[in-house]
N, C-alpha and C positions, 0 to 999 in steps of 0.2 A: 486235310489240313485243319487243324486245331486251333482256332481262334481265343487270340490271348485275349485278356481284362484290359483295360484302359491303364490302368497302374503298372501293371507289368511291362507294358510296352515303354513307360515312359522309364523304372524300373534296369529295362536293358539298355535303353540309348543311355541312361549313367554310365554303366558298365563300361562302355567302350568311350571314353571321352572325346572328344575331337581336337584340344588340346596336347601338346607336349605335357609330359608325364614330368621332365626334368628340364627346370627354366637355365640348368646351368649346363646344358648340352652346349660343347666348343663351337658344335656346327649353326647353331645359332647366334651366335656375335660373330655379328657383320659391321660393325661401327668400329673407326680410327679411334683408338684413344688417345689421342694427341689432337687431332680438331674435331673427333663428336660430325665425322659428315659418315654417311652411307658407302659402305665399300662392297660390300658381298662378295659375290665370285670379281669385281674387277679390277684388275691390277694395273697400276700407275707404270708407263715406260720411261724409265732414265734417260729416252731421247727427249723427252717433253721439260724436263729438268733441264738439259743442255742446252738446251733452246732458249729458255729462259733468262739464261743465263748468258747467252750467245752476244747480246747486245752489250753486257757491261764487260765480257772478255777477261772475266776472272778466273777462271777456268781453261787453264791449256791443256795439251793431249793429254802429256802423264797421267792428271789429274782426273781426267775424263777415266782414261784405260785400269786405274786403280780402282774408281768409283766402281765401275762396272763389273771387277772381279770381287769385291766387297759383297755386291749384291748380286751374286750371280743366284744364291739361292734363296735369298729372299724376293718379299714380293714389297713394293712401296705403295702406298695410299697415292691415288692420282689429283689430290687438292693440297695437301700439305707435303705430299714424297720424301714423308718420312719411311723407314723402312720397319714391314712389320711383318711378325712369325701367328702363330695359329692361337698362342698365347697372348698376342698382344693386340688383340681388339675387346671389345666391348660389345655387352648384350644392348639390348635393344631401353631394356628396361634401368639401368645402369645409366644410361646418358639421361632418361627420361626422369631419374630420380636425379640427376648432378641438377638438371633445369631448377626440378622443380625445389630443390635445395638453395637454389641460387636466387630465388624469384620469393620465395617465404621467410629466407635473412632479409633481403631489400624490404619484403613489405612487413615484416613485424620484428626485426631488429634493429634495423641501421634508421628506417626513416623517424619510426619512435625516438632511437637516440638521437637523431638529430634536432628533433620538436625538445625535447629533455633538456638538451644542452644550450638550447639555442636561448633560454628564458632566464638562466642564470648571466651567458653574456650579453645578451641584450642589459641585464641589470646591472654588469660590470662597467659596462661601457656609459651608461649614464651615470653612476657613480664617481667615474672619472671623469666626465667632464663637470658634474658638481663640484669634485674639488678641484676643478683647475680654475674655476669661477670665484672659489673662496679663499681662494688663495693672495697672502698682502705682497702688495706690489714686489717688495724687496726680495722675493724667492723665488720669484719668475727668472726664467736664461734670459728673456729679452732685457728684463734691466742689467744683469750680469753681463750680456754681450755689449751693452751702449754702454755701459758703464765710464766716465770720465774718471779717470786715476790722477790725481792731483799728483804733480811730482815733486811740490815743494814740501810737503810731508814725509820723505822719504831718506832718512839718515844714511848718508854716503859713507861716512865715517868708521858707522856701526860695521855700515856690511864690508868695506875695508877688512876691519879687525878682525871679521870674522872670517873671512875667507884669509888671512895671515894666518891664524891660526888652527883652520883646518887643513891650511899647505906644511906648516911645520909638522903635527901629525902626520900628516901622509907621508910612508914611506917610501912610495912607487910612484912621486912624481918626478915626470920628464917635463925634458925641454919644452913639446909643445902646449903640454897644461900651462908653464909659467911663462909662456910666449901668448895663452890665451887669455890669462889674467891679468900679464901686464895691456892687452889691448883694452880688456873690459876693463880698468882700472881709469887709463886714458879716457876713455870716452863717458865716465862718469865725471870726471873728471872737467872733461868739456861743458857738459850738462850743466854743474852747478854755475861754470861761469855764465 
């Protein structure tokens, strides 16, 4: 026997890798794509569904015996029982990149934008309540809502005439408009005495 070099030895252990050769071999996605948990060889039983469901009784026989022809040749994930074919999982490294996709938005997207956004409405929001401080009494809603309306300022006569002369115009008045105006008519009326 013929003793190799130090380099050749290390040289052939290259050679034969201990790795898969191909990361997208079928037989290696073992993961639900729909909840990202571990399935491998084990298959979810459609009694365990039933079951589940046993308690709220939304599920009668039919329903049961349809399901079960549905899936007679598939296999269902036994956490979500959703149903999946040989196509419809995921590699291992596939979920491990959705994470870590999910986890580098959160920490160099979204929380930036939110420090970003947060310094403009912080400065909006003190703006406004600036000008709600600078603001002259008369434009405020609270003096608008207390407002005392004097009624002896308010020409009865005028608005008379005018609503006579928006009912002559009108050619689509009825009854109950000139039954509404002679009440408001009356009760102005009342008012001045």
């Amino acid at each position: 026997m013929t003793r190799l070099p130090w380099y050749k030895k290390i040289l052939l252990r290259l050679e034969y890798p201990a790795f898969n050769d191909n990361p997208f071999d079928r037989k290696l996605a073992e993961f639900c794509r729909y909840c990202r948990h571990f399935v491998g060889s084990h298959k979810g039983n459609i009694k365990d569904y039933f079951e589940l469901l046993q308690e709220y009784q939304t599920l009668d026989e039919s329903d049961k015996e349809l399901m079960t022809k549905l899936l007679s040749r598939r296999s269902i994930c036994p956490v979500c029982f959703r149903p999946f074919g040989s196509n419809d999982k995921y590699y291992r490294w596939q979920v491990i990149l959705e994470v870590l996709s999910f986890y580098v938005f959160m920490c160099f997207i979204w929380i930036p934008l939110i420090i970003l956004l947060f310094f403009p409405a912080l400065f909006d929001r003190f703006w406004s309540n600036i000008e709600t401080l600078q603001k002259p009494e008369s434009k405020t809603t609270d003096t608008l809502i207390n407002a005392d309306i004097d009624l002896e300022y308010i020409d009865f006569e005028y608005k008379a005439t005018v609503r006579g002369v928006m009912m002559k115009n009108n050619d689509t008045s009825t009854d109950l408009s000139v039954a509404i105006d002679d009440a408001v008519l009356e009760d102005e009326m009342e008012s001045e005495d």
